[in-house]
ZAMARGU-4260 file (C-alpha; in steps of 0.2 Angstrom, whole numbers, plus 5000, padded with zeros to 4 digits):
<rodrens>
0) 5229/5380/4416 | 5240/5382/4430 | 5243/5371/4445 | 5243/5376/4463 | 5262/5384/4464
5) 5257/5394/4448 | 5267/5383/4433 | 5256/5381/4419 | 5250/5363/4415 | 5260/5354/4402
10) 5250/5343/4390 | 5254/5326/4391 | 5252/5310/4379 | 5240/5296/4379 | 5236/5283/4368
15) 5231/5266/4366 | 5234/5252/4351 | 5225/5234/4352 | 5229/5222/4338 | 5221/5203/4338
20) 5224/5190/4327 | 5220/5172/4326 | 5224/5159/4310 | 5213/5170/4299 | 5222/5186/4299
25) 5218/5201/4308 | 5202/5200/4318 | 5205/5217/4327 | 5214/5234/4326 | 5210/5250/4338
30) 5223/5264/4341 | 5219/5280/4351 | 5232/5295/4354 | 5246/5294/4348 | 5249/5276/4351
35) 5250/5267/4334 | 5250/5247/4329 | 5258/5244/4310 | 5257/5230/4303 | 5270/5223/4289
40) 5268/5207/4286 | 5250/5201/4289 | 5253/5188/4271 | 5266/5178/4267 | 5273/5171/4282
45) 5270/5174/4300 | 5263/5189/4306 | 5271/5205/4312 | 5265/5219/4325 | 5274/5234/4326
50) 5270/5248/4341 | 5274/5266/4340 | 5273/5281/4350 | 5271/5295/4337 | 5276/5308/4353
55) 5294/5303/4352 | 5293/5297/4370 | 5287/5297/4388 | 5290/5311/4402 | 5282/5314/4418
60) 5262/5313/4418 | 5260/5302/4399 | 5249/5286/4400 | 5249/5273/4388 | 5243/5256/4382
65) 5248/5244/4373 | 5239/5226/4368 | 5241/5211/4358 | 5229/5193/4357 | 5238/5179/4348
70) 5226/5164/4343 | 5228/5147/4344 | 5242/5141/4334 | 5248/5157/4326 | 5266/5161/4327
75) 5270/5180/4327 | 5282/5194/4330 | 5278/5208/4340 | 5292/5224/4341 | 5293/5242/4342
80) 5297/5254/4329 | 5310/5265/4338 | 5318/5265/4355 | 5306/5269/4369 | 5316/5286/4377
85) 5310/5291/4395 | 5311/5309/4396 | 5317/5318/4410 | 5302/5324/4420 | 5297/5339/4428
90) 5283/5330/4438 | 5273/5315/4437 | 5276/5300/4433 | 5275/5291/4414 | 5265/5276/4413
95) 5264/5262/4401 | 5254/5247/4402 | 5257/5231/4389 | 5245/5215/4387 | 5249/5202/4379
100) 5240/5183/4376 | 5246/5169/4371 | 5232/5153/4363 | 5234/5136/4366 | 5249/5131/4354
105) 5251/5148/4349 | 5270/5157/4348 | 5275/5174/4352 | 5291/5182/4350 | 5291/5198/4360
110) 5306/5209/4354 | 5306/5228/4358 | 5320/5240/4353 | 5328/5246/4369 | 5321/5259/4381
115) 5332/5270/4385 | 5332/5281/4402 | 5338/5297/4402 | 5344/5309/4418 | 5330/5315/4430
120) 5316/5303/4421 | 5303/5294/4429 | 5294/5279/4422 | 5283/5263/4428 | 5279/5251/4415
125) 5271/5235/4417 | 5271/5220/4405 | 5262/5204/4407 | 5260/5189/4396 | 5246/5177/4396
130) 5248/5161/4389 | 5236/5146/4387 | 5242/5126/4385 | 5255/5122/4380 | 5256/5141/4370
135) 5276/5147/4370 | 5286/5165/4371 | 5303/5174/4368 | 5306/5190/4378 | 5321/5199/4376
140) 5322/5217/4384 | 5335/5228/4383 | 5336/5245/4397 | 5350/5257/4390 | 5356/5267/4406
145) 5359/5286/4400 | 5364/5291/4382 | 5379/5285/4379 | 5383/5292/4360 | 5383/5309/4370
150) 5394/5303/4386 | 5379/5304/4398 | 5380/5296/4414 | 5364/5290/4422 | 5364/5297/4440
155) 5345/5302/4445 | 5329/5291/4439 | 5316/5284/4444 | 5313/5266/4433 | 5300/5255/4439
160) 5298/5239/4427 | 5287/5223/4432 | 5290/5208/4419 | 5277/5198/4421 | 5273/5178/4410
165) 5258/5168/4417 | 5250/5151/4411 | 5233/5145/4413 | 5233/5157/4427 | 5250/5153/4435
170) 5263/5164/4438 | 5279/5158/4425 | 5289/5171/4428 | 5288/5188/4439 | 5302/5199/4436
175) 5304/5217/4445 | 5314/5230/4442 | 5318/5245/4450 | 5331/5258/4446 | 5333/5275/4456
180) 5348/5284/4463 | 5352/5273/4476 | 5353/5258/4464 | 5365/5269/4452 | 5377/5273/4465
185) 5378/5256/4471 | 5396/5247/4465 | 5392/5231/4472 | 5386/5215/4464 | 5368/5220/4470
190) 5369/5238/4461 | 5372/5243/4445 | 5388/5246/4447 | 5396/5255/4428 | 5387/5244/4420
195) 5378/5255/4406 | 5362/5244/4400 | 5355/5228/4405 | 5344/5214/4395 | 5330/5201/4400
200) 5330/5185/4390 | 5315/5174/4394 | 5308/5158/4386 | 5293/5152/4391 | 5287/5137/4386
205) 5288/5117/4381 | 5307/5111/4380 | 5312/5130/4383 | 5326/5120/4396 | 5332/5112/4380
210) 5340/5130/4376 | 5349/5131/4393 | 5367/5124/4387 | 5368/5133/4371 | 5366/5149/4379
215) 5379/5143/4392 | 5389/5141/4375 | 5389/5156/4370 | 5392/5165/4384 | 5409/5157/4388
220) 5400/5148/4405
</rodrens>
């Protein structure tokens, strides 16, 4: 097929994984598309969810979705196989969607390899965390800003990344982030400045202000 200027119509990628579990084990698995959930360590110890894309990564024009329910007292790990790499894109627009909740009591550590933006890319992903009671979770994000093994230097994308953590239907935390080519230029404390890659550390949950003053600690501050 060929759009209306006469390029052909490049195929995209779609998928869509859902894992639930609760104290019993794995209550649910679907994956659609080349979205993949693996699941290492359902015995033994607390449980692990692993996400994939078997595509490799996301350009212009991709859509996918991602899903995990955490019951009621269960602590567990989610990640990503790989770094998630943003294409560059000829047209469109990728899209990835993630869900996540949290059960009364429950923990959930959410800990995804880096994402890593290439030149010319253009991505919106949204992530929101539901928790329930008194239910706790650990974000840590990492945004990689051009591949810098090969010298690149990001100078045009098109990153749009809402964060965000509610409980009991009350917004926690709401965190927006939007990287284009003004923000890259930008050399000022509000830009990006030469900074190569930026992280998101969150902790949601009873006594999380308890971990203020070590943090501090290790930063030096």
């Amino acid at each position: 097929m060929f759009d209306q200027i006469g390029r052909p119509e490049m195929q995209r990628a779609r998928g869509s994984a859902r894992v639930v579990i609760d104290r019993r084990g794995l209550r649910d698995l679907h994956q659609s598309g080349s979205a993949k959930a693996m699941l290492p360590r359902m015995h033994g110890g607390d449980p692990e969810v692993v996400f994939l894309n078997t595509a490799g990564g996301v350009t212009g024009g991709d859509r996918f979705g991602y899903s995990l329910s955490v019951g009621a007292g269960v602590r567990a790990t989610a990640t990503t196989q790989t770094a998630e790499r943003a294409y560059a894109a000829s047209h469109g627009t990728a899209r990835i969607d993630i869900a996540m909740a949290v059960g009364n009591g429950a923990r959930l550590d959410w800990l995804p390899q880096e994402t890593i933006l290439f030149q010319d890319c253009a991505l919106e992903r949204r992530t929101r965390i539901d928790l329930a009671g008194d239910a706790c979770v650990l974000m840590v994000e990492t945004v990689v800003l051009g591949r810098i093994a090969m010298g690149e230097v990001l100078s045009r994308a098109a990153f749009f990344d809402r964060r965000e953590i509610w409980r009991d239907g009350a917004p926690a935390l709401i965190e927006p982030l939007f990287v284009n080519d003004a923000t890259l230029r930008r050399t000022s404390a509000a830009g990006l400045g030469d900074a190569r890659a930026l992280s998101t550390l969150a902790l949601v949950g009873p006594g999380s202000e308890d971990a203020t003053e070590p943090l501090r600690a290790l930063a030096g501050n």
